[in-house]
N, C-alpha and C positions, 0 to 999 in steps of 0.2 A: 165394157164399152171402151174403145177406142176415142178419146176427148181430144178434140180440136181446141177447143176455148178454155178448159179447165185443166189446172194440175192441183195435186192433194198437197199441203204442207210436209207432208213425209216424203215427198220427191222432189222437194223446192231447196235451195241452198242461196245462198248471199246474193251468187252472181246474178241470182235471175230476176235481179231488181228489175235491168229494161221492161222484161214481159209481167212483173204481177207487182213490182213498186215496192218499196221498203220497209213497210208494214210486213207485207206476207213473207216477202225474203227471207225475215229478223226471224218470224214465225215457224218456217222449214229451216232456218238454218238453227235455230236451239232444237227442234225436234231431233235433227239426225245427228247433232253432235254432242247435245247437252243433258238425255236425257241419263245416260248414264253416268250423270253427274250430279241424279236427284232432281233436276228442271224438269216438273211436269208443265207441260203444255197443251192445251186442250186442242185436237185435231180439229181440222176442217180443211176448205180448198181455198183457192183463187179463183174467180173469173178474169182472166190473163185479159191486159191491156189489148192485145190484140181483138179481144171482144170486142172494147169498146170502142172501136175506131171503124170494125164490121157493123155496128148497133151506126154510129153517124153516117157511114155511107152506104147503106141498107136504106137507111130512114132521105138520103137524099139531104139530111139538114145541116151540112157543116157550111154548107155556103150562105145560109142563114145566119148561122152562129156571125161565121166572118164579116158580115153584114153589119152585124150589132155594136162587135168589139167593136168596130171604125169609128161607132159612133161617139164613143167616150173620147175624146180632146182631151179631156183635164179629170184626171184621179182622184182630185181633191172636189170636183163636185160630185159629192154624195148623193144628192135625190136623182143624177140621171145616173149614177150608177149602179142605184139602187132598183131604178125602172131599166136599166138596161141588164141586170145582173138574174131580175126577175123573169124577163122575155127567154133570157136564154134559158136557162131548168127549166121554162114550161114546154118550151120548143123539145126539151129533150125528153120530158117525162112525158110526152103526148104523144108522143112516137111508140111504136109496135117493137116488139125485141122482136126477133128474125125467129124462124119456128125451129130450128134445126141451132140458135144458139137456144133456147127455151129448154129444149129436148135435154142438152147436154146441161144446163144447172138441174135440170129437174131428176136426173140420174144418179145426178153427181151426189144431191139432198138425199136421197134415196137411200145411195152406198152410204152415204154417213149414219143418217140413222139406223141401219143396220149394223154397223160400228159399236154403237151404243145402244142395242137392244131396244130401240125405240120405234113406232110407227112413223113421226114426226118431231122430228127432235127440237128442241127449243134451241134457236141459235143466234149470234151475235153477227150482223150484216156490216161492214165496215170498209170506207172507201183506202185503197190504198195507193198515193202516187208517185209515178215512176222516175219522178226525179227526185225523190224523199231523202237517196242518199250523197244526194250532192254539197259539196262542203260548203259552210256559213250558207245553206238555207236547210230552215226546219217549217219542213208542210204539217204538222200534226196539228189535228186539231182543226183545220182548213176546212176538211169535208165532212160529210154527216156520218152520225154510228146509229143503229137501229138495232135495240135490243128485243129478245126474246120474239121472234122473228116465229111462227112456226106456218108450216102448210105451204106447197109448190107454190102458190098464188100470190100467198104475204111475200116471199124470200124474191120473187121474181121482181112484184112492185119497188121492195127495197134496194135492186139491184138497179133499177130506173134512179132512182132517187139517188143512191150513190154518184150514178154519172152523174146526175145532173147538180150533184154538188161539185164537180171539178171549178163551176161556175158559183161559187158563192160571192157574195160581196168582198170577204176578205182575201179569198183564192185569188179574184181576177187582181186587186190592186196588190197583192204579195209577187206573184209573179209579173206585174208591171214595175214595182222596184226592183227585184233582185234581176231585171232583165231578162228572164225565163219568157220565151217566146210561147201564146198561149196557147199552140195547135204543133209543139213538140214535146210537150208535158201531155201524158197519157193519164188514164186512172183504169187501175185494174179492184177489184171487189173482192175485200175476203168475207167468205164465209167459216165463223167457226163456232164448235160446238160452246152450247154455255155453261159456266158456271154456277152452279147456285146459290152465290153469293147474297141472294137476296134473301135466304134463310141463314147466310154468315155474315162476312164483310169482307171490303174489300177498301184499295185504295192505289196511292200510288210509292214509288222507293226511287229514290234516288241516288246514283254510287258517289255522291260528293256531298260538300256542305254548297247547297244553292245560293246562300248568300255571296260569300265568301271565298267559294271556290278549293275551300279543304278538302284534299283527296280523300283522305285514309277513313272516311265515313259513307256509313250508309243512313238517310233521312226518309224515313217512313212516315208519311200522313194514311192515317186508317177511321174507315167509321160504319155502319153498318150497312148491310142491304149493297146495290149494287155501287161501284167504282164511281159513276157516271156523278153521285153524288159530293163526292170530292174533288172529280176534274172541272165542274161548273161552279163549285166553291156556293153549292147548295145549305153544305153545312161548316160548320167549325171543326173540321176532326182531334182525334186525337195523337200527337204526334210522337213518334219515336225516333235515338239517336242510337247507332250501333260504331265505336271504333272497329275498323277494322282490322290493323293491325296487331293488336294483340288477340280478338275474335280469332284469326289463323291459327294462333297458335294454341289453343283452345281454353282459354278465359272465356268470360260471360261478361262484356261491358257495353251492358246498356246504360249510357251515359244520359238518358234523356226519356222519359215517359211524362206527357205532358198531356192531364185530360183534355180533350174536347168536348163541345157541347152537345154535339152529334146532335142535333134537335129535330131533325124526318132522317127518313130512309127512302131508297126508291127500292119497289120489290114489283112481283109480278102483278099482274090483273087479269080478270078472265074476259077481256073486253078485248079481241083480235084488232080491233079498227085501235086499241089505244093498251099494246102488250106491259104497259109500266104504269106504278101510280105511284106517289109522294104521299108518305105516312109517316105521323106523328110518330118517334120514339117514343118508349117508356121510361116512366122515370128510373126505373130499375136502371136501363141500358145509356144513359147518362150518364147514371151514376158509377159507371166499370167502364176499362179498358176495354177494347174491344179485341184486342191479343193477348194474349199470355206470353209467358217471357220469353217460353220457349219459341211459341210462335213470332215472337219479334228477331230472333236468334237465326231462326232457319231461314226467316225472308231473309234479314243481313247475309246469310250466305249463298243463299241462290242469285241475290243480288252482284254479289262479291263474286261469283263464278264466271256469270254473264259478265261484267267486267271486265275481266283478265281473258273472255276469251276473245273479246271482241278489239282489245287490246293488243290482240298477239296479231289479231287478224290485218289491221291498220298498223301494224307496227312502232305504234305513239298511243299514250294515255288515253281511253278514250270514257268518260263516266259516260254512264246509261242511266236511262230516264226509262223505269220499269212500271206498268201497269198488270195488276196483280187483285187476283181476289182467294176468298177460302170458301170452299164450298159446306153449306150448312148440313148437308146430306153425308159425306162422308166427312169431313176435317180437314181434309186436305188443303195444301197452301197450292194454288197453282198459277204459271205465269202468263199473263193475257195478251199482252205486247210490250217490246225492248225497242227502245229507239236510242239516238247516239245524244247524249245532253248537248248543246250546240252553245251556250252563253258563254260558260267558262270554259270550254273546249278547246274554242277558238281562241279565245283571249289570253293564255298562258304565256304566249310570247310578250316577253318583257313583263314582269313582275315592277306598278306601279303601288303606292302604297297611298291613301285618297282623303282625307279630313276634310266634313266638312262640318263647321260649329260656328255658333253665335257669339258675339261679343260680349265678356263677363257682365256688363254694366245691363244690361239685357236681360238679364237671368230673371229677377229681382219681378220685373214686370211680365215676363209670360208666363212664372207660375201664376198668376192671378189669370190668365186668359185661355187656359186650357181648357178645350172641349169635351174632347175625348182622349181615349187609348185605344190600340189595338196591334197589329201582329205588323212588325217591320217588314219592309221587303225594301230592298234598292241600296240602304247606306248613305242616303242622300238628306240633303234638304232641297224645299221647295216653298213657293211661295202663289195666289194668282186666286181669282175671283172662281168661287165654287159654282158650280152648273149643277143643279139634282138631274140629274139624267134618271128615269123611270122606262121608260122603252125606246128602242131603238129608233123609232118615229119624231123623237128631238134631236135629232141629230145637228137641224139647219140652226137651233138655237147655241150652239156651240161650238167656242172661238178657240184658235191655236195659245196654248199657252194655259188656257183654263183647268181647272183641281174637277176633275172627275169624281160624283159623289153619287153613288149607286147603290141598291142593295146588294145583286154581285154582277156581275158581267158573265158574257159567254161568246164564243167564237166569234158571230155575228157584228160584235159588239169592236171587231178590232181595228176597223175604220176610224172611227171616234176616237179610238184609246190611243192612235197616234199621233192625234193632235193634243193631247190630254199634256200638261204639265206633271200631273200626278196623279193619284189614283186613292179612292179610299168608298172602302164598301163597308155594307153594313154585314155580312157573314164573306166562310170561306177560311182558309189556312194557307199555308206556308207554299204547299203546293197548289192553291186551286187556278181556276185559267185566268183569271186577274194577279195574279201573283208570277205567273210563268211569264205571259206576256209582258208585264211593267219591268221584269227583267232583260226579256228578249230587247227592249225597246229602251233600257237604259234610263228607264223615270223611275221614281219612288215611289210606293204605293204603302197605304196601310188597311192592311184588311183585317173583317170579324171584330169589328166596332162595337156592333148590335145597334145603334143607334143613330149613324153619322145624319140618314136621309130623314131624322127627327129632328137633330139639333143646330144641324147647319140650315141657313139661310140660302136661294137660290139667290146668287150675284154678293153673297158674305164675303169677304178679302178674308181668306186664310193661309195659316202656315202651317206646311204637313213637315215630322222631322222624324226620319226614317235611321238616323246614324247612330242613334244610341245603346243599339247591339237591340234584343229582342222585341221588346217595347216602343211601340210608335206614338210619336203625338200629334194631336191634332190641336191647333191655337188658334184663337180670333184674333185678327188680325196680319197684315204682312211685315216682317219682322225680314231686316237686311241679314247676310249672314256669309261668312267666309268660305272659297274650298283653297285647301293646298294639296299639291301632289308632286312627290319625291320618288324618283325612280330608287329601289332599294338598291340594284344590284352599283350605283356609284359611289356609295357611304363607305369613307374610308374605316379599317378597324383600329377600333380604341385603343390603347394601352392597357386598360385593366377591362375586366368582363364588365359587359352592360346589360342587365337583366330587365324585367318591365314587373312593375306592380298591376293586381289584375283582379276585381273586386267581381264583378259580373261576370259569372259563364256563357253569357250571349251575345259578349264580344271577346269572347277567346281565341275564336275560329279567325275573326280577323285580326287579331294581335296578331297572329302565332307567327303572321307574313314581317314581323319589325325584326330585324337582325339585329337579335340581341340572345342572349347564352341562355335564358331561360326564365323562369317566374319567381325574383328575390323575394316577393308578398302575395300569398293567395290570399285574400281575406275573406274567411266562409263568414262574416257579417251580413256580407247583402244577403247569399242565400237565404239563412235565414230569419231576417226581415222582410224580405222581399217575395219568395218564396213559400216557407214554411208556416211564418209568420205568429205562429205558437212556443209559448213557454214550453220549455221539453219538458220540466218536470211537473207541467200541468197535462202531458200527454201521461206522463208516472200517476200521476195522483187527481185523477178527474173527479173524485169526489168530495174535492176542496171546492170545485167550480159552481157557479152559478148555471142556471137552464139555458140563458143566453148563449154564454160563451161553450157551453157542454154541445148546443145547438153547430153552434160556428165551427167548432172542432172536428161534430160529426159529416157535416158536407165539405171539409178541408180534405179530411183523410176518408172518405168513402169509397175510395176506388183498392185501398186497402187491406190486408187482413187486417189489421191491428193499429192504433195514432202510433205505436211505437216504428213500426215497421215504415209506416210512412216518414217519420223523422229519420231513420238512419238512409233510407234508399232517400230521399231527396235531398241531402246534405253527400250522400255517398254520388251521387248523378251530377250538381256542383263541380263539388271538389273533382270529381273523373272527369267532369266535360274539359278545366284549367289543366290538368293533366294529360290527358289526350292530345288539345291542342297543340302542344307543345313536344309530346312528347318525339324524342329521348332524352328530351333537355330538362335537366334538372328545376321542379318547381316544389318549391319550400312553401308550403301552408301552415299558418298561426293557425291554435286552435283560440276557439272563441273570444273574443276579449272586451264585448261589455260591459258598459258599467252599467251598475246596478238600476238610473233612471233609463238607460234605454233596455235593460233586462223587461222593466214594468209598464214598458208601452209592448210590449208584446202581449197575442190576447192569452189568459189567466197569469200575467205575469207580477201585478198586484198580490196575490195570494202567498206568492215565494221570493219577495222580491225585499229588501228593510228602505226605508226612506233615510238618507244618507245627504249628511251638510258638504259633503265636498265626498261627491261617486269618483271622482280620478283620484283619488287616495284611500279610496275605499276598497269593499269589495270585491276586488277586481283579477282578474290573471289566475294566478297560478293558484293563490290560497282557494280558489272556488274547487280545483280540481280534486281536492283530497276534503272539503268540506263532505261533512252532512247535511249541508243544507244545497249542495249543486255538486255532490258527486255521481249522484246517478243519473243524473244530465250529463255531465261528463263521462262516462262508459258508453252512454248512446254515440259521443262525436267519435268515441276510438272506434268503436263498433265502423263506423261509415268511413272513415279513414282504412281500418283492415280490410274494409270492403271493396276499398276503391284499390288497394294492391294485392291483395287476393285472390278475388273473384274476377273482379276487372285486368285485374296483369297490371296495372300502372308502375311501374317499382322505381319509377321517375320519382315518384313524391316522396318527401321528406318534409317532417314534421317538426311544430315550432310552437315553441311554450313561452308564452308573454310576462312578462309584470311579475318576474322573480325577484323576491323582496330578499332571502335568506338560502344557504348552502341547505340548508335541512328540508326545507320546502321543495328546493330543488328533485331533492332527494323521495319525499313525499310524494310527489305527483311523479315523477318517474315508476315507482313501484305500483301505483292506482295503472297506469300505462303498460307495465308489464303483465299487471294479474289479469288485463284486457287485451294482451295477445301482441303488446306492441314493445319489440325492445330492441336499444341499438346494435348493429349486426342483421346479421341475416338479410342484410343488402337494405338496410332501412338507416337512416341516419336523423338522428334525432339535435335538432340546432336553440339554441335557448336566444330569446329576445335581450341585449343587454340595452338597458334603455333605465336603472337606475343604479344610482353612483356605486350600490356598494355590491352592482355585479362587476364592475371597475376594480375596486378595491380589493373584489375578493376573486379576481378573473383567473389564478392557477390554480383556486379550488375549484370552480365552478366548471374548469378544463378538464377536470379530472370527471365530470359525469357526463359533457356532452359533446357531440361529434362535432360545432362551429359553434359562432354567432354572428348574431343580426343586429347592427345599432339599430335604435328605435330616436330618431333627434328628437323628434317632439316632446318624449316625455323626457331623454338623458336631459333637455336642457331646461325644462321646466324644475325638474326635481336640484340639478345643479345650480340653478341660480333661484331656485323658489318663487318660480314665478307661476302662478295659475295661468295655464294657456289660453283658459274661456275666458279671463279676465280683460274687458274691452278698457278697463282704468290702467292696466300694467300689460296692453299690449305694446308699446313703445319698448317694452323693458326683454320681451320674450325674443332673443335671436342668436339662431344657434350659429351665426357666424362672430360670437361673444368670444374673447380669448378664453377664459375660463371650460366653455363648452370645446373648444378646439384640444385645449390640454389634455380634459380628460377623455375627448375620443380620441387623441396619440397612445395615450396610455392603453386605451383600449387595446387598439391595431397591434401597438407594439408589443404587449404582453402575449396576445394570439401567436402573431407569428413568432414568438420567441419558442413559443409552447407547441408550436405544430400544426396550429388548429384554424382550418377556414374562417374568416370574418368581411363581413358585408354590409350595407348598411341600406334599408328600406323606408325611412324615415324620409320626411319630407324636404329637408333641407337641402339635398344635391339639385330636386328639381327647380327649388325657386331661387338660389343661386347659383350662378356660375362657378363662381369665383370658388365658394363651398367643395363644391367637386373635382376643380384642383388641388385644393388641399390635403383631399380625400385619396386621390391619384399620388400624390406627392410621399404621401406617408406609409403608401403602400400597402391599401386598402386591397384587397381580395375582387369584391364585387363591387357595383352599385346599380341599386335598383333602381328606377326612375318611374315618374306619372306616366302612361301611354303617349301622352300630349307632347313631351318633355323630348322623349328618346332621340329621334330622326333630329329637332335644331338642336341636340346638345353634340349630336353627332357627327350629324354636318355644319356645325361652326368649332369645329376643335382642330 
């Protein structure tokens, strides 16, 4: 048949966004260029915009339409644009499609299911419009999708309903800001065949870090059943991080698997009038990943294809925003729509660098006032009286400026969310449509609470604080609170390298933008504390433990073969997220260096842990690494370390051993390091923490085993003037701008450089003195590492 109104995705390419809109374009143009690139794309057509303009003047009603629009004045009243938004989709859904366009979908349905071997194919109906690829505006999301579509009758209704979503509540006030005139904005209808994700999963990929704006990653939100359940932020998915960079060159670094709660699914129904229903996951499917590694591996690179080609195509960086499912019937990973990410896209020009934080004296009182937590979005703080929004129907109760507090939001819902101060729901993830939007829109949001619309008060004064890297909080109360923002590219450069100390992998991605040489302190402490949150050698020895803590264990690491395996892959996903971020730039990780009373707040850490009158003279460092009482805790951290430059490619990192009391010890724990796979050479450089006096004293032995060092002030200067640091009676006494402490970090510097050997110093003392880190610069200190907070004024006042 010869098609006036329809073309297939396999005769569609970029250009022909004017006639079928940007959705379908994206859709033929990976078909004919991508698949032999491994991007499987599931076939189907367009009904070309030029339908839907035959469908309005066919029907006689655009002059109708035009009637209506006149009559909104003012964008910001919601309930007439609400009754005017509603007139117009019924004007259009009530109207007759013309017999001769009818003929041509119904032919068109036909050749596709013949395609796939079917009577009636199950298919995905989705509006696509024709100004989609216009730059700084993103229509997704605007119009309706209607899944699992099947029979000439359903697909035809769907295709009503597509037009008459050009007219949604947020379409027509979207195109009334971005100035989009709303009878030159077309919509054309794709049809495509579906996935059967609902006996797989599916989700969404994105070729950057969405916070942040990190290129060289690809961010995966996944969870079972169809897609639709993670772009409405129906559930909490499970999230994945892929570098890309080393990924090309064929590493395996998934820097990030982080379960979700995945708590329904949407999957088919046998009910035509209602093709989808929302069903309870299993605890089973909770409890697992919903990818395999591999399957995390292959989206990153189909991800990463479409990328670069869409890149080549625009001639400027362009991340895509990929929706993506696996079908449960064969395995297959297939790609469902590419669109151009538009937040950070646009925003690249000029590289700003943004803090915002509360005032120390502040701290003290809103740990007592904390509500909740949940999944950061924005980098912000925010402040303003909370609204429980429940349906879209409160709209009129809800003032500019007010905390959005919701179970989750969806398209509908984007009127409201732009008067919204902030945003925080009770489910949903990193990518769902309250997350995408509080971006687009430049507010804070904290999603996948579980609880917000329980514990807040409608009209409660709260403070939502989104900047803390992965973790959001929620506070009673409005708490004042600072922003500063420093253009990076004006910071003169230092004299000597300026590196950043970097405890959280979930703000790595926004360090990595400070112009500085690289990471002087990884500390895998927070990970795990924060994280893992298990004694390792109670993952070795669980039949030390109690039923409790054996309980606590098993739903830690359930997504796991083995607690072992989950200890080294989430300390290996850590330490590679500080690594990635940053890389090619050298970041040096300490291995563990607790003390013994915070070994025993870890859970079974009681069992393996001694009770010690003074733990910072204890325990600590390096003697643990060749013990038998925390050696095979230590083979676990080399284990995740090997992994993070092995498997992952990182060969950035470089490794750093604390709290060397003696040359022999030295010596000790380098050999535990080598029978673990880890030794210096082989493009691995191994640096020792000197942080007590008689690595000083004995600084040309201790050159002879390691490739640098790293002052430690806090402890060099506690241990040199014998002062306990914790000691609030002999805090007057504790300061490492003491002459005594300066002597012997000269000695230090100067016995390195006399010997060849890199030295730096990551110790607190540059940041909270100035003065300190001239000194430091004067005596011809190598590096200095600095607090995040610290870098940019030590920078820009030098």
């Amino acid at each position: 048949m010869n098609y006036k109104y329809i073309k297939f995705f396999s005769d569609i390419k970029l250009e022909d966004i004017p006639s079928v809109g940007g959705k379908n374009a994206s859709l033929g143009e990976m078909i004919q260029t991508l698949s032999k690139q491994g991007i499987e794309v599931p076939n189907g057509f367009a009904v070309t915009a030029d339908a839907y303009w035959y469908y309005l003047r066919d029907n006689n009603i655009l002059i109708r339409i035009k009637d209506l629009i006149r009559e909104l004045v003012d964008k910001n009243d919601l309930p007439k644009l609400q009754r005017i938004g509603a007139a117009i989709r019924k004007t259009i859904i009530d109207a007759k499609i013309p017999e001769d366009l009818a003929k041509e979908v119904e032919a068109a349905y036909i050749e596709l299911s013949k395609m796939y071997g079917e009577k009636n194919c199950d298919i995905a109906v989705r509006s696509s419009a024709t100004a989609e690829d216009l730059p700084n505006a993103s229509f997704a999301g605007q119009q309706e999708t209607f899944l699992n579509i099947t029979g000439v009758e359903n697909l035809l209704e769907a295709v009503q309903k597509c037009m008459a979503s050009l007219f949604t509540d947020r379409a027509i006030i979207y195109r009334i800001e971005k100035g989009f005139n709303h009878f030159q904005v077309g919509l054309s209808v794709g049809v495509q065949k579906m996935v059967r994700s609902d006996l797989g999963a599916a989700g969404v990929a994105f070729s950057l870090d969405t916070e942040s704006g990190f290129k060289n990653l690809v961010q995966i939100s996944s969870a079972y059943g169809l897609g639709e359940a993670v772009v409405q932020g129906l559930v909490t998915p499970d999230e994945f991080a892929v570098f890309t960079t080393t990924l090309t060159d064929g590493f395996e670094p998934i820097i990030k698997k982080q379960l979700g709660l995945k708590e329904k699914k949407i999957i088919y129904s046998n009910d035509l009038q209602n093709p989808t229903k929302t069903v309870e996951t299993t605890d089973e499917e909770r409890k697992k990943f919903s990818l395999t590694d591999q399957e995390i591996l292959k989206l990153a690179k189909m991800t990463e294809t479409i990328e670069n080609h869409y890149s080549k195509l625009k001639d400027k960086w362009t991340p895509m925003d990929v929706e993506w499912g696996k079908d449960g019937k064969d395995g297959k990973l297939y790609i469902l729509q590419a669109r151009p990410e538009t937040v950070h896209a646009i925003s690249q020009v000029g590289r700003y660098y943004t803090k915002y934080s509360f005032a120390k004296e502040l701290l003290p009182i809103m740990k007592d006032k904390l509500l909740l937590t949940g999944e950061s979005i924005g980098q912000k703080i925010a402040g303003g009286s909370a609204r429980i929004i429940k349906n879209i129907d409160q709209v009129k109760d809800f003032n500019f400026g007010d905390i959005l507090v919701t179970s989750m939001t969806d398209p509908d819902w984007v009127p409201i969310m732009k008067k919204a101060g902030a945003i925080v729901t009770d489910r949903g993830g990193r990518t769902c449509h309250a997350a995408i939007v509080s971006r687009e829109l430049g507010i804070p949001a904290i999603v996948g609470t579980e609880f917000a619309t329980q514990k807040i008060k409608d009209g409660q004064e709260i403070t939502i604080d989104s900047s803390q890297g992965q973790v959001g909080y929620v506070y009673n109360g409005k708490f004042d609170f600072k922003v500063e923002k420093v253009e990076v590219k004006d910071i003169p450069k230092p004299p000597v390298d300026v590196m950043v100390n970097v405890g959280d992998p979930s703000q790595a991605f926004s360090l990595s933008f400070l112009p500085v040489s690289g990471v002087g302190l990884a500390r895998i402490e927070f990970v795990i504390n924060s994280f893992i949150k298990i004694h390792p050698m109670a993952l070795l020895h669980p039949e030390k433990l109690d039923k409790k803590e054996l309980k606590q264990i098993e739903e830690i690491t359930a997504a796991y073969s083995t607690p072992v395996d989950f200890f080294v892959d989430s300390l290996a996903q850590g330490v590679g997220t500080i690594a990635a971020a940053f890389f090619p730039r050298p970041v040096i990780c300490r291995f563990s260096d607790f003390k013994t009373n915070e070994y025993r707040n870890l859970i079974g850490g009681s069992y393996f842990e001694p009770v010690e009158e003074n733990p910072m003279l204890g325990f600590r460092g390096a003697i643990r690494y060749y013990s038998s009482a925390y050696r095979p805790a230590f083979e676990l951290e080399c284990k995740a370390m090997k992994k993070v430059r092995d498997k992952m490619g990182l060969k950035n990192l470089k490794l750093m051993v604390p709290f060397v009391r003696t040359v022999q010890e030295a010596k000790d724990v380098l050999q535990v390091m080598l029978e673990n796979g880890l030794r210096s050479g082989d493009s691995l450089e191994i640096f020792m923490m000197c942080e007590v006096p008689s690595n000083v004293l004995m600084l040309k032995d201790f050159a002879k085993l390691f490739d640098g060092f790293s002052i430690g002030s806090n402890d060099l200067t506690q241990l040199t003037l014998g002062v306990d640091r914790d000691s609030e009676i002999l805090a007057a006494l504790f300061k490492e701008t003491d002459p005594a402490v300066q002597k012997i970090i000269t000695m230090a510097i100067t016995q390195a450089r006399d010997m060849g050997k890199y030295i730096g110093i990551c110790g607190q003392a540059p940041s909270d003195y100035p003065e300190f880190a001239e000194f430091l610069i004067e005596q011809k200190i190598n590096s200095i590492s600095l607090n995040p907070d610290v870098v940019l004024p030590f920078l820009m006042n030098r």
